[in-house]
C-alpha positions as CSV (number, residue, x, y, z in Angstrom):
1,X,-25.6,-4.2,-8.5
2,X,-23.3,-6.3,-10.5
3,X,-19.7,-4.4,-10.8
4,X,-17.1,-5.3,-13.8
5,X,-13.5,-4.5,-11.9
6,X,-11.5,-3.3,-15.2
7,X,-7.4,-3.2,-13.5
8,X,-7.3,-5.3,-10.5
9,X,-4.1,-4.9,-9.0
10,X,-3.9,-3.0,-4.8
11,X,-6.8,-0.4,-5.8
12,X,-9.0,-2.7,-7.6
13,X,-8.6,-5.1,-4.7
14,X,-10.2,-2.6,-2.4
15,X,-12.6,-1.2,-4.5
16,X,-13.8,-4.9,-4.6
17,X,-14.0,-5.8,-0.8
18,X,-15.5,-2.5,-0.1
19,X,-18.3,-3.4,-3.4
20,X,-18.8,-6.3,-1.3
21,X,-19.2,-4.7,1.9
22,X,-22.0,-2.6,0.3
23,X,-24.0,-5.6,-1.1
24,X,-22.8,-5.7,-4.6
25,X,-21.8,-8.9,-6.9
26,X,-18.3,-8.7,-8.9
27,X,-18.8,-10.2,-12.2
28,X,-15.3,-9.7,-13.9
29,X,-11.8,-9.2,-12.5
30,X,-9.5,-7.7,-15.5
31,X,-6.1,-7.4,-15.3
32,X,-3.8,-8.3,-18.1
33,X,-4.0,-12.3,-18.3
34,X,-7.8,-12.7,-18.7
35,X,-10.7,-11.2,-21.5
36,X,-13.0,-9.2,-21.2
37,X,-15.7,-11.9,-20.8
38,X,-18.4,-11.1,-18.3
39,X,-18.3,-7.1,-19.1
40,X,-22.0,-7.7,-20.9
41,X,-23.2,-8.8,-17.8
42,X,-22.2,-6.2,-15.8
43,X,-24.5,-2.6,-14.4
44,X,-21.6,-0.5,-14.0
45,X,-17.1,-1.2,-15.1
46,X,-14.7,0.7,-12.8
47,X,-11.9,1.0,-14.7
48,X,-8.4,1.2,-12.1
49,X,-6.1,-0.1,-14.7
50,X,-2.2,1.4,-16.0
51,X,-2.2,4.2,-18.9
52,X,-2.0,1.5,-21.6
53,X,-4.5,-0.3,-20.5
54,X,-7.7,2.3,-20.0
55,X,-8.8,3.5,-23.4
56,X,-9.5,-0.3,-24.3
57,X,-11.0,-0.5,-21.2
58,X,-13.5,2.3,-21.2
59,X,-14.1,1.5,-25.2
60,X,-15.0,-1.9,-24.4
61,X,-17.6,-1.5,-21.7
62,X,-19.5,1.4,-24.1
63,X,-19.4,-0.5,-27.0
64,X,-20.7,-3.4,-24.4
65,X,-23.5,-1.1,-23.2
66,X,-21.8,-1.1,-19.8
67,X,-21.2,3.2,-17.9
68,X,-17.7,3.6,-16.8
69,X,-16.5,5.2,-13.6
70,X,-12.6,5.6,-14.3
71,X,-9.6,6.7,-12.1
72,X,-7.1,6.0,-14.2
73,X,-4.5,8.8,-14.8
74,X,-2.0,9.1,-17.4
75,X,-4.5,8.7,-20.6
76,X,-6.0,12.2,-21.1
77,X,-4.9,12.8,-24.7
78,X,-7.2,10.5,-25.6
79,X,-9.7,11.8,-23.6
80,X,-12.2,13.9,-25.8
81,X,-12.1,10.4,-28.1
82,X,-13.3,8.2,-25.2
83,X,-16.4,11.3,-24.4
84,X,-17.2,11.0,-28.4
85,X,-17.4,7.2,-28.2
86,X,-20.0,7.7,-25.2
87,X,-22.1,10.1,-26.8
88,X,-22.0,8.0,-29.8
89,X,-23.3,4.6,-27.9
90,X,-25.8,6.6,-25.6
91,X,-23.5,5.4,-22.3
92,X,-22.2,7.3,-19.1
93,X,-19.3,8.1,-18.1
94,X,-17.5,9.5,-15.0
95,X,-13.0,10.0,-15.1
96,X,-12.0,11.1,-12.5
97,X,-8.0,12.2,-11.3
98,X,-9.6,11.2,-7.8
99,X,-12.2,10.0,-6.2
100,X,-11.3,11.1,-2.7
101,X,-14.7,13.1,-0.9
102,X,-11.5,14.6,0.6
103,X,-10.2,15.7,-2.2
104,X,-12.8,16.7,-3.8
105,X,-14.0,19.0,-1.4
106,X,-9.8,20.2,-1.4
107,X,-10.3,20.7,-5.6
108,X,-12.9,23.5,-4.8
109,X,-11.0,25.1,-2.1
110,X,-8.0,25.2,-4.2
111,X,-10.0,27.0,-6.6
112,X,-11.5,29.2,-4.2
113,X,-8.5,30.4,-3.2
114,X,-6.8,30.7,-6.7
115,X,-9.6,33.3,-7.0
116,X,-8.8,34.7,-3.3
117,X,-5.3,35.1,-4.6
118,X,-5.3,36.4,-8.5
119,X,-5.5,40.0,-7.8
120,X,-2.8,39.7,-5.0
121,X,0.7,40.8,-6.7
122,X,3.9,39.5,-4.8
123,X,2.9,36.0,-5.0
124,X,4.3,32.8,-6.9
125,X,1.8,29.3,-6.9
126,X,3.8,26.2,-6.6
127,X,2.2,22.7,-6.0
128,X,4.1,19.2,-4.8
129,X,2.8,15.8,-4.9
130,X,4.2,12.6,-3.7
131,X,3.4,9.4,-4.0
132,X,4.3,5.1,-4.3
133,X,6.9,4.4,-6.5
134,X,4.6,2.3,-8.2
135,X,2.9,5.3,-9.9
136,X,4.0,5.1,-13.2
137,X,2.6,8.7,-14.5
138,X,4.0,12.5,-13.4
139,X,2.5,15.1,-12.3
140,X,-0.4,12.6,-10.5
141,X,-3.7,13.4,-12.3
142,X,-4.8,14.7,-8.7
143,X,-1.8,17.8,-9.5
144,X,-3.0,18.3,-12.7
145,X,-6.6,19.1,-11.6
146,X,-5.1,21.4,-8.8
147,X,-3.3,23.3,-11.4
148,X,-6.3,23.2,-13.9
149,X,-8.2,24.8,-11.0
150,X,-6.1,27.6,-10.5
151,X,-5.3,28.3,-14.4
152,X,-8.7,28.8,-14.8
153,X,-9.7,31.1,-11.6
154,X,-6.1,33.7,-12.4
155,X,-3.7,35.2,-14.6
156,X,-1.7,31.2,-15.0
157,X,-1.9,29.7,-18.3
158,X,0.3,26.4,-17.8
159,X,1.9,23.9,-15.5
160,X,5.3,22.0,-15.9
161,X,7.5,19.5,-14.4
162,X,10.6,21.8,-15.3
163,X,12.0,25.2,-14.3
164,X,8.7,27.6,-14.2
165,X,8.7,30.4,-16.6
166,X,6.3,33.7,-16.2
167,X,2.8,32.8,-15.6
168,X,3.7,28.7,-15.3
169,X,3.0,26.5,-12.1
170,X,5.8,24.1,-11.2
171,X,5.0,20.7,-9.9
172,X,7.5,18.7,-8.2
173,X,6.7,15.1,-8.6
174,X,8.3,12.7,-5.9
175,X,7.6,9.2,-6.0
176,X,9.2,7.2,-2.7
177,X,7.4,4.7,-0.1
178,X,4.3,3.9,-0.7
179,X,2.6,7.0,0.0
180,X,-0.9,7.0,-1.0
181,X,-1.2,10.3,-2.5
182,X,-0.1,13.9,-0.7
183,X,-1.2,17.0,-2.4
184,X,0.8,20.4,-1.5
185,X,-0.4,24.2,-3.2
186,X,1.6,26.9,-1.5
187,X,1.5,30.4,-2.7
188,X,4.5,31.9,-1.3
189,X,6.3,35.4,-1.3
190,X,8.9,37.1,0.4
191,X,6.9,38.4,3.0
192,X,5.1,35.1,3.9
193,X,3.2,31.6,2.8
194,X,0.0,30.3,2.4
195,X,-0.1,26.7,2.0
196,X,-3.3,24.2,1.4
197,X,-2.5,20.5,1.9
198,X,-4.3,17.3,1.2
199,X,-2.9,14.1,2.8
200,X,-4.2,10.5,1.5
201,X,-3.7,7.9,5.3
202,X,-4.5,5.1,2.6
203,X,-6.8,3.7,-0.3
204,X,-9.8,3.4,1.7
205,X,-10.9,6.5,0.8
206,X,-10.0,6.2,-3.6
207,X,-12.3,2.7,-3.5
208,X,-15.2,4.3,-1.3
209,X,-15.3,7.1,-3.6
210,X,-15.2,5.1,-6.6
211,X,-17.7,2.2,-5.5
212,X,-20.5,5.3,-4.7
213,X,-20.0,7.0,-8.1
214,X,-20.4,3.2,-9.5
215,X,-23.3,3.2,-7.8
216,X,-25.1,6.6,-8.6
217,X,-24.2,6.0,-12.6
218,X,-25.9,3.2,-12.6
219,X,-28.4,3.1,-15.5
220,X,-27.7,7.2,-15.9
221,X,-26.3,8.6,-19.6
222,X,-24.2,11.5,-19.7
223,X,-20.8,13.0,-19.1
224,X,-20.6,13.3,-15.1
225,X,-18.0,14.3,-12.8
226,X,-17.6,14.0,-9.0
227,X,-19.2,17.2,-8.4
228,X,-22.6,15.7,-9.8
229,X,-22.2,12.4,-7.6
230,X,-21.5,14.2,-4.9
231,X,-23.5,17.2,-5.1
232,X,-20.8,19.9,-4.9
233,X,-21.8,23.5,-6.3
């Protein structure tokens, strides 16, 4: 499978060794110096770039007849423009806050849970994620899908960064190190906690993630997610 790399700074250089490890051919590395020549050429673009730099990423590979598996956070308002440019040019399209199996698996036990817990009074959801000081977008898109997963399965309508009011999740955002990405949902009251946790040891598990979904939307149309790819009810 030939792979079009779209952001190839410390996750795009996995993504590529592991793409090699698994037989496939890298026909463009974009960062922010080169074009986009090559993208025509390519079966599948995985798009790992910086918030400024993903809508013109994703637009160019539909309007190049390429399907995009994107991890890039930080873009979302422009979101349901990006799914109406791939319905309109028949292409496919998987975004993603994470890629993670791991995390993916921890997305539906945080909903399960958030259903567990919506009837339960005495209870107040909070959720923390860390991460690089290289990240340049808070919450993580990984925090926003925890939240979106428990807004949807109780009584909370919103999230935010500052002091919660009634019925809003806070998220503290810390950015030190060069964490990979640590995921925190605790549901605490004055009796006791309850407290989920998803810890990222390093990239490895982002690229894998990325390079399979790459390789089951392959020649698919559609809006997918990582449920689909990896078969999650």
């Amino acid at each position: 499978m030939k792979i079009a790399l779209l952001g190839y700074g410390k996750m795009g250089q996995v993504i590529e060794r592991i793409a090699l490890e698994r037989g496939h051919e890298i026909v463009l590395k974009k960062d922010e110096f080169n074009t986009y020549e090559g993208l025509s050429n390519a079966d599948v673009a995985i798009d790992f770039s910086v918030p400024m730099a993903a809508v013109d990423n994703i637009s160019a590979s539909f309007n190049n007849n390429v399907p995009v598996v994107s991890g890039t956070t930080g873009w979302l308002d422009r979101y349901d423009e990006m799914i109406a440019l791939c319905k309109e040019k028949n292409g496919g399209f998987i975004s993603s806050s994470n890629f993670s199996l791991g995390v993916n698996l921890f997305f539906g036990l945080n909903e399960y849970l958030a259903k567990m817990m919506a009837n339960i009074d005495g209870y107040n959801v909070t959720m923390e994620e860390i991460h690089h000081i290289h990240k340049l977008d808070a919450p993580s898109g990984t925090a926003i899908s925890l939240a979106q997963g428990v807004i949807e399965n109780s009584n909370y309508n919103n999230w935010t960064l500052e002091n919660a009011k009634e019925k809003e999740i806070h998220i503290e955002a810390v950015r030190t190190g060069e964490v990979p990405g640590t995921h925190t949902v605790t549901y605490d009251s004055g009796i006791d906690s309850i407290e989920i946790k998803h810890t990222a040891h390093n990239r490895e598990g982002f690229a894998l993630g990325a390079v399979i979904a790459a390789e089951w939307l392959a020649g698919k149309q559609g809006i997918f997610s990582m449920r689909d790819v990896l078969n999650i009810k």
